[in-house]
C-alpha positions in Angstrom: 0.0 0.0 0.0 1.1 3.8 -1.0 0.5 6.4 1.8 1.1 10.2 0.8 0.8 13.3 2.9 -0.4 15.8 1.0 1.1 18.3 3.3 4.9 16.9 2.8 4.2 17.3 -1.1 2.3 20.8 -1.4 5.4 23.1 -2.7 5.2 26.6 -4.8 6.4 28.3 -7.4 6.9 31.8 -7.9 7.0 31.3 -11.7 3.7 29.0 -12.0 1.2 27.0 -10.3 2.3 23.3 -9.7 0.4 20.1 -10.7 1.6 17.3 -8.4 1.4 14.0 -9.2 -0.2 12.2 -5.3 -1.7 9.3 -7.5 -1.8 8.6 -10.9 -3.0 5.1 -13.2 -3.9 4.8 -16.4 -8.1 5.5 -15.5 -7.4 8.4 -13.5 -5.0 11.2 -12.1 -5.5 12.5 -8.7 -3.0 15.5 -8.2 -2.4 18.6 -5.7 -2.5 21.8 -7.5 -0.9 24.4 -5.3 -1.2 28.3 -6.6 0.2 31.6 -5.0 -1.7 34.3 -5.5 -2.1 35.9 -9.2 -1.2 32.2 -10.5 -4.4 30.4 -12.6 -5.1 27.3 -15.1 -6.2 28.9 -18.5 -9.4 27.6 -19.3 -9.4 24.2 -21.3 -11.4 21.4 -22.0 -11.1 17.8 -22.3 -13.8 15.4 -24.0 -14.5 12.2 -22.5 -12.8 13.3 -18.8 -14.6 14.7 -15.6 -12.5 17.0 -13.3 -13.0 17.5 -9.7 -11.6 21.0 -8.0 -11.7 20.2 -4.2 -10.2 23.3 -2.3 -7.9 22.1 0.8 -6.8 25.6 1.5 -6.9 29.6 0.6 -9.7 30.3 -2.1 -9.6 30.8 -5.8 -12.1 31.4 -8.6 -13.4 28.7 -10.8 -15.2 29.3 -14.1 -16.8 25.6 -15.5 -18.4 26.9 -18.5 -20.1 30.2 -18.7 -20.4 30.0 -14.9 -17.8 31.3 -11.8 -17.8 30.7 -8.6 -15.0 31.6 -5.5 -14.6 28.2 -3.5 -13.2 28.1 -0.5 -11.4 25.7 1.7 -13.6 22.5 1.7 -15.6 23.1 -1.0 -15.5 21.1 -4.7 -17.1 21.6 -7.9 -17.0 19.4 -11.0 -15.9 20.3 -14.6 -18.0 17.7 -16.7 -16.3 16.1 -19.6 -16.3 18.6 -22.6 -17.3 21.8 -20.5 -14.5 24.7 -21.1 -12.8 25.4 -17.0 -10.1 26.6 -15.4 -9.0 28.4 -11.5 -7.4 31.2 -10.4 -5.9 32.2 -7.3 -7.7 36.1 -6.9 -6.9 36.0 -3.0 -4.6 37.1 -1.3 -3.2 34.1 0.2 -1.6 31.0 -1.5 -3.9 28.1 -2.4 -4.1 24.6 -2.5 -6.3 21.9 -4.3 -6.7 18.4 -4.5 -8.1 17.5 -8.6 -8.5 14.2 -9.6 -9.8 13.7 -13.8 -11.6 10.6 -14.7 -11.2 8.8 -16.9 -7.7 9.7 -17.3 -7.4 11.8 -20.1 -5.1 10.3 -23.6 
């Protein structure tokens, strides 16, 4: 069995938010995305592949298709397969999420 601590793994960039890897198999990636303030995903798609956003810490925007929302820690939202999405870290404060995409995407 693989334990992680998603604590001893969270890590920041100046440059970029971080996608890291906690769990990853051919049906599914389950990563920590960690994002200092100003940092975002661009909005993207990807047909055939949910995506969770579960915020662990801080707060950030999320837009899943026409819609945005701020989440903040504890909160999730889910980007169905084919709907445009993307986060952004508008606080002040860095953030921290947990995303998993299934199935994984090719």
């Amino acid at each position: 069995m693989v334990i992680r601590t998603l604590e001893e793994l969270a890590r920041f960039d100046a440059e970029k938010m971080q996608k890291i890897p906690v769990f990853n198999s051919p049906y599914l990636f389950y990563d920590l995305y960690t994002l200092l303030p100003g940092q975002m995903q661009k909005v993207h798609a990807h047909e055939g592949s949910d995506k969770i956003y579960l915020v662990l810490a801080g707060e950030v925007r999320v837009q899943v298709g026409e819609e945005q929302a701020t989440l903040t820690s504890g909160q999730a939202t889910r980007a169905p397969a084919g709907e445009p999405h993307g986060v952004w870290n508008a606080g002040e404060k860095p953030a921290v999420l947990l995303v998993v995409m299934a199935p994984r995407p090719s």
